[in-house]
C-alpha positions in Angstrom: 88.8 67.2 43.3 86.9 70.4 45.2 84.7 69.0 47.6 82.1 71.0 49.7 81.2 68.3 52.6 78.0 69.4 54.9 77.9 67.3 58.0 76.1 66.5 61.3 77.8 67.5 64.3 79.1 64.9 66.6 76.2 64.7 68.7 73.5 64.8 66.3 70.6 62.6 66.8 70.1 62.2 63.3 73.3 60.8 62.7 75.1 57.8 63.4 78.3 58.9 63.8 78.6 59.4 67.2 81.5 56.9 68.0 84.1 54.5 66.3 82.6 55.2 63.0 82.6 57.8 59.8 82.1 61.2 60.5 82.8 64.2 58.7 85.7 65.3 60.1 87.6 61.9 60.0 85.6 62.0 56.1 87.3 65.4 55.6 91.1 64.3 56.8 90.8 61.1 54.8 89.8 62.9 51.6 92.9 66.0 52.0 95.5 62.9 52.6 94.1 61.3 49.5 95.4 64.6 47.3 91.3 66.5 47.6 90.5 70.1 48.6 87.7 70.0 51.4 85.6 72.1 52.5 84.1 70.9 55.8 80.8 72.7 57.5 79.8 70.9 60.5 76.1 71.7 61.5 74.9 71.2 65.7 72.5 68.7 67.3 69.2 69.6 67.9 70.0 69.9 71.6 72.5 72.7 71.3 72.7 75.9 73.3 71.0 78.5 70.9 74.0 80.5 70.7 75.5 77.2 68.7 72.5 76.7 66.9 72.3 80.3 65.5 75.8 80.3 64.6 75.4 77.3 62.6 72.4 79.0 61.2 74.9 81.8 59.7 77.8 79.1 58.8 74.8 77.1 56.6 73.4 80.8 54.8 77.7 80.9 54.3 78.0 77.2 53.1 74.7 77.7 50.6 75.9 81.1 49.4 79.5 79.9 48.6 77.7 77.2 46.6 75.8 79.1 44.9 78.8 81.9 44.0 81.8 80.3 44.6 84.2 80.6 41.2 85.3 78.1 40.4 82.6 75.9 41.9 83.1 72.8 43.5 83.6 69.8 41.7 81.2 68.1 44.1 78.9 67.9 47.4 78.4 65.5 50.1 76.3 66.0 52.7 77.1 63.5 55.4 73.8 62.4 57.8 72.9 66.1 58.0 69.9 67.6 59.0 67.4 67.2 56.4 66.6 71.0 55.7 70.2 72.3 54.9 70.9 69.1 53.5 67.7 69.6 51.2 69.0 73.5 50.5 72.6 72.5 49.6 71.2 69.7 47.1 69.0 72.4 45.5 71.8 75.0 45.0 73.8 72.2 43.8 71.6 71.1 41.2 71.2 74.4 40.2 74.6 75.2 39.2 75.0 71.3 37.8 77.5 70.5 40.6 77.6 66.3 41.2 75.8 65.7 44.9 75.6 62.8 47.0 73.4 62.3 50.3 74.6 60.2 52.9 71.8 58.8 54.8 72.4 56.4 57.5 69.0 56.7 59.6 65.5 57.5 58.8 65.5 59.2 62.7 62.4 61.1 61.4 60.2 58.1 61.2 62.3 56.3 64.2 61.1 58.7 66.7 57.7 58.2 65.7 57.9 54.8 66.1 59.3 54.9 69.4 56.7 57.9 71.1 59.8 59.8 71.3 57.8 62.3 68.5 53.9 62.1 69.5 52.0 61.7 66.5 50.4 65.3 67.3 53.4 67.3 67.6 55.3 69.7 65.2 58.3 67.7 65.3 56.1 64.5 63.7 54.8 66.5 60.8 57.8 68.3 60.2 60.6 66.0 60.7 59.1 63.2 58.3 57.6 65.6 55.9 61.7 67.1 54.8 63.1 63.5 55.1 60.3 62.4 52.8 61.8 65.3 50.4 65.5 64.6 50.7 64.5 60.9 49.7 62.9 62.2 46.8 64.6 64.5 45.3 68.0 63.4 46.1 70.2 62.3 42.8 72.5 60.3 44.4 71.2 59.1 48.1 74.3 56.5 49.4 73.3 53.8 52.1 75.1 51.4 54.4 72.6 48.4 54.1 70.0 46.7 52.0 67.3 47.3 54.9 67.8 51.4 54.7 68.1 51.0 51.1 64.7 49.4 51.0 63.0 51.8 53.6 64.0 54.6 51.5 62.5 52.8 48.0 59.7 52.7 49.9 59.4 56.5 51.1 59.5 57.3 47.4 63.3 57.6 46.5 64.2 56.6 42.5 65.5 53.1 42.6 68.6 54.0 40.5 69.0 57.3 42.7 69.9 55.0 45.5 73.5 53.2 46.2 74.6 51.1 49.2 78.5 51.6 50.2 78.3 48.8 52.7 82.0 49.5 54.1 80.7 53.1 54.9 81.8 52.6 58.4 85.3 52.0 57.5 87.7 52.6 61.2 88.7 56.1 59.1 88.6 57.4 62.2 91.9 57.7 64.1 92.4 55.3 67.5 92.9 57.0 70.7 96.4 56.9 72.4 97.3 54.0 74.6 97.6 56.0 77.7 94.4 57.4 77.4 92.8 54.2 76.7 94.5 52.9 79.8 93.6 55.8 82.2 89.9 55.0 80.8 90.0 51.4 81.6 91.5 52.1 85.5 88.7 54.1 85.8 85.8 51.9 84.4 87.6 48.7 85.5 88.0 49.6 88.9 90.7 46.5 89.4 88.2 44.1 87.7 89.7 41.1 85.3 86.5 41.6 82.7 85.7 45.2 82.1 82.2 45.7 80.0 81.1 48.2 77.9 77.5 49.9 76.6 79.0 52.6 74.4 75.5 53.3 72.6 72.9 55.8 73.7 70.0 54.7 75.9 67.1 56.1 74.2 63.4 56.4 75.4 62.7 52.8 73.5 65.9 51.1 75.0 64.7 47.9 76.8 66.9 47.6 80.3 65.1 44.8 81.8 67.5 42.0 80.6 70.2 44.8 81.4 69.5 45.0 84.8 68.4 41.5 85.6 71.6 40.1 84.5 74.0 43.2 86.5 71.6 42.4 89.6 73.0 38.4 89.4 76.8 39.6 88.9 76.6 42.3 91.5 78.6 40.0 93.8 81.3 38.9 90.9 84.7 41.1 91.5 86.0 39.7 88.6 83.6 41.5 86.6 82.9 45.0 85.7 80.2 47.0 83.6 79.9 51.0 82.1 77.2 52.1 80.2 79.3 55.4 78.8 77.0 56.9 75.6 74.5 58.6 78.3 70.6 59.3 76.6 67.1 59.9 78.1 67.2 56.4 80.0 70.8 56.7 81.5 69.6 58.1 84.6 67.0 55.7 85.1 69.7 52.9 84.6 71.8 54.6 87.2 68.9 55.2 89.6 68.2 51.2 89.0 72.0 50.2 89.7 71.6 52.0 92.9 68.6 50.7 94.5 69.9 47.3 93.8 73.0 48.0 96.0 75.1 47.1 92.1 79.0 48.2 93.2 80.5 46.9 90.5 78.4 48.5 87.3 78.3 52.5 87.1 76.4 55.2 84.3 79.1 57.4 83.3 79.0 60.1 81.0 82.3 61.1 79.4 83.2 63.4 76.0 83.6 62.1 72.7 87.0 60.6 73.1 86.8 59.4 76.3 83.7 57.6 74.6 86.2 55.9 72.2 88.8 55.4 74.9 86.4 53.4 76.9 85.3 51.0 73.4 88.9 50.1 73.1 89.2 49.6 77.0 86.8 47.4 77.2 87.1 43.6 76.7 83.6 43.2 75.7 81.0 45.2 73.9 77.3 45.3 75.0 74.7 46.2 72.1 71.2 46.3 72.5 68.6 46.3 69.7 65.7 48.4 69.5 62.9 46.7 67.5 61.3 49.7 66.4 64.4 50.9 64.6 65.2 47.7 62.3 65.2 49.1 59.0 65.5 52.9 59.5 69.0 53.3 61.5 72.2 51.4 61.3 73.1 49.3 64.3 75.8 51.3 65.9 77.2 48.4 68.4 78.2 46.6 65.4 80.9 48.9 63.8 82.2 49.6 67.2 82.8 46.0 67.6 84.9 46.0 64.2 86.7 49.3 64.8 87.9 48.5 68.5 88.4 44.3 67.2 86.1 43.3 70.6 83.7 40.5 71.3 79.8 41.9 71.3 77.0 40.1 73.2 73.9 41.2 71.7 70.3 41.8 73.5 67.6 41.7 71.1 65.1 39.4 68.8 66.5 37.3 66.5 65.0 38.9 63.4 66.9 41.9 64.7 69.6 43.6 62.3 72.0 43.5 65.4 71.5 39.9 66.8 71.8 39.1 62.8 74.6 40.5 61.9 76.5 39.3 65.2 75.6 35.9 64.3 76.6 36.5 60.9 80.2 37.6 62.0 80.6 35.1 64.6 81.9 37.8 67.2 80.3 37.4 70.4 77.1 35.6 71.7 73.6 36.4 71.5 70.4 37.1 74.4 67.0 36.9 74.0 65.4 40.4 75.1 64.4 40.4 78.6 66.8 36.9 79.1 68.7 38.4 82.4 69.7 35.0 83.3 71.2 34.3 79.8 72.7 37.4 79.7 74.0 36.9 83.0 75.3 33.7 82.3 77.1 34.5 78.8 78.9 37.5 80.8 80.1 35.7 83.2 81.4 33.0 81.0 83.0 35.6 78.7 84.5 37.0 82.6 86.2 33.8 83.4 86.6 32.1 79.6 89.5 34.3 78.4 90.6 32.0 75.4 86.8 32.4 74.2 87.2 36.0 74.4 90.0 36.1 72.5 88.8 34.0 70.0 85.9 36.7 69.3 88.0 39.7 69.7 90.1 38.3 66.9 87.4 37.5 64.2 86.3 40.7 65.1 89.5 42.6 64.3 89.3 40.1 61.0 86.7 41.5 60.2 87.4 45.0 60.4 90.4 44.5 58.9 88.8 42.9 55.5 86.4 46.5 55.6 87.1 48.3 52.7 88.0 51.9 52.5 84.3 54.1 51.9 85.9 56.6 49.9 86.1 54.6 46.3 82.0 54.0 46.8 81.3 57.6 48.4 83.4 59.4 45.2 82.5 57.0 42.7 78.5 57.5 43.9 79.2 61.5 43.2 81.3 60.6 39.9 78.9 58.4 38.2 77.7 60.6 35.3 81.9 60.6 34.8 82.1 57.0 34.0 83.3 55.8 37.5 83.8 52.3 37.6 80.9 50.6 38.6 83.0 48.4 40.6 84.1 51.1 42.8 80.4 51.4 43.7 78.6 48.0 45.8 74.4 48.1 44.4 74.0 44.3 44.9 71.5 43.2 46.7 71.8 41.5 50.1 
């Protein structure tokens, strides 16, 4: 098959494929081994330099314009958690010339802002953003979910119920492991000579809640055996870092490293930390999860317990779970899991069990683009939750 694959770039804050999980690259190199011609545009964050952004500008007008010419055409499009106005162009050139196209959506970031303040409710980016993710909803033929919640926000912005198809293994570890040594020369760094070396891979965004966080680092800043890195940087990182400071905290640093040192540091780490934000249940996947299954590590989750994360930790079984704003339960669960290392091996391994059972996404994410061809349904999961 002749696939055209339009995807966010690695730090796109519409996307959630910013570490241990699908993106389109890792997409793109699973789909050539399996026998498919690929061709892969990868589109900038937001935040890039203009010079990247208007490049991408001329690789999109490129990408559109070979869809729309390109003899033969391809057999089919996927656009991978792009942005929403290329992705909404490509899906109109594509249905214009007939070709099979499938959106990948795996946050509504649009409406998540908004929620958060992130967006005010008076600026261009409120109106705009949610206006062309209301239209990609919409007019999508084939819009491909990881979860029943996103498959239910979507319904509700307006998408056609049999439009919409939830891969649940989306996540899949497709994406290949860092090397041992660099793993190690990651956790010397992080670890700092410490038995229990923890890790906040995720982003700390404007709505991240740090009071648990901090409470329970303030309580362990005396325990040698234990060490903590937040490594996915975001708009709160600093603060956390100015916070770690004041409180005299030797054993906990802010870090930012580069996308594989990012992934290094997940599979140096012998715990995961994941912390929910309310305000995004329904409308983003919870990141800390797949992590947790690609790296086979334990994962304390901070959050309420109507939160996807704290949910679907306690459905897995792999790691404990802390009230928001509990620092002395999260204090007291990290410093168990510091000196207990039989119950951190317990966790790491149904972890790894887990991820191991996690199905390849690439029978749901061709089948989805297939299914006017008479795909198997099976290949496709559309059960609910």
């Amino acid at each position: 098959m002749r696939l055209a694959i339009l995807a966010a770039a690695e730090r796109s804050a519409s996307s959630s494929l910013d570490a241990a999980m699908l993106d389109g690259a890792a997409l793109a190199s699973a789909l050539k081994k399996e026998g498919h011609q690929v061709q892969l545009t990868t589109l900038p964050a937001p935040t890039a330099s203009w010079i990247s952004r208007s490049v991408a500008a001329v690789e999109t007008v490129g990408m559109l314009a070979r869809l729309a010419l390109q003899k033969p055409a391809p057999d089919a499009v996927l656009m991978v958690a792009p942005p929403m106005l290329p992705a909404l162009g490509a899906d109109v050139v594509a249905a214009a010339r007939g070709i099979p196209g499938a959106v990948v959506l795996t946050a509504l970031t649009g409406e998540a802002r908004m929620r958060t303040g992130e967006f005010p409710r008076d600026s261009v980016e409120a109106m705009l953003l949610p206006a062309l993710e209301a239209a990609v909803v919409r007019r999508a033929r084939v819009l491909v979910v990881p979860t029943e919640a996103l498959r239910r926000r979507v319904l509700l912005r307006g998408a056609q119920p049999d439009n919409v198809k939830v891969v649940r293994d989306m996540f899949s570890p497709l994406v290949p492991k860092p090397s041992a040594p660099h793993v190690h020369r990651l956790r010397q760094e992080l670890a700092q000579g410490a038995d229990c070396l923890v890790v906040l891979p995720a982003a700390l965004g404007a709505a991240t809640d740090l009071g648990a966080l901090i409470g329970g680092l303030t309580r362990l800043r005396h325990d040698h055996a234990f060490a903590f890195a937040a490594v996915g940087g975001g708009s709160r990182a600093r603060t956390l870092r100015e916070m770690i400071s004041a409180r005299g905290i030797k054993n906990a640093q802010v870090v930012s490293l580069a996308r594989q040192d990012r992934r290094a540091a997940v599979l140096a780490a012998d715990v995961l930390l994941g912390i929910a934000v309310p305000a995004h249940d329904g409308l983003c996947v919870p990141r800390a999860v797949p992590r947790a299954l690609w790296s086979g590590k334990p994962l304390v989750a901070v959050g309420p317990e109507n939160s996807e994360l704290v949910s679907e930790v306690r459905r897995l079984g792999i790691g404990p779970c802390v009230g928001p704003g509990d620092a002395e339960g999260l204090a007291t669960v990290l410093r168990m899991l510091t000196t207990d290392v039989s119950s951190r091996r317990e966790l790491a391994s149904r972890a790894a069990t887990a991820g191991a059972q996690a199905q390849s996404p690439l029978p749901g994410l061709l089948g989805a683009l297939q299914i006017d061809d008479g795909m198997p349904a099976s290949l496709m999961d559309t059960s609910p939750a």
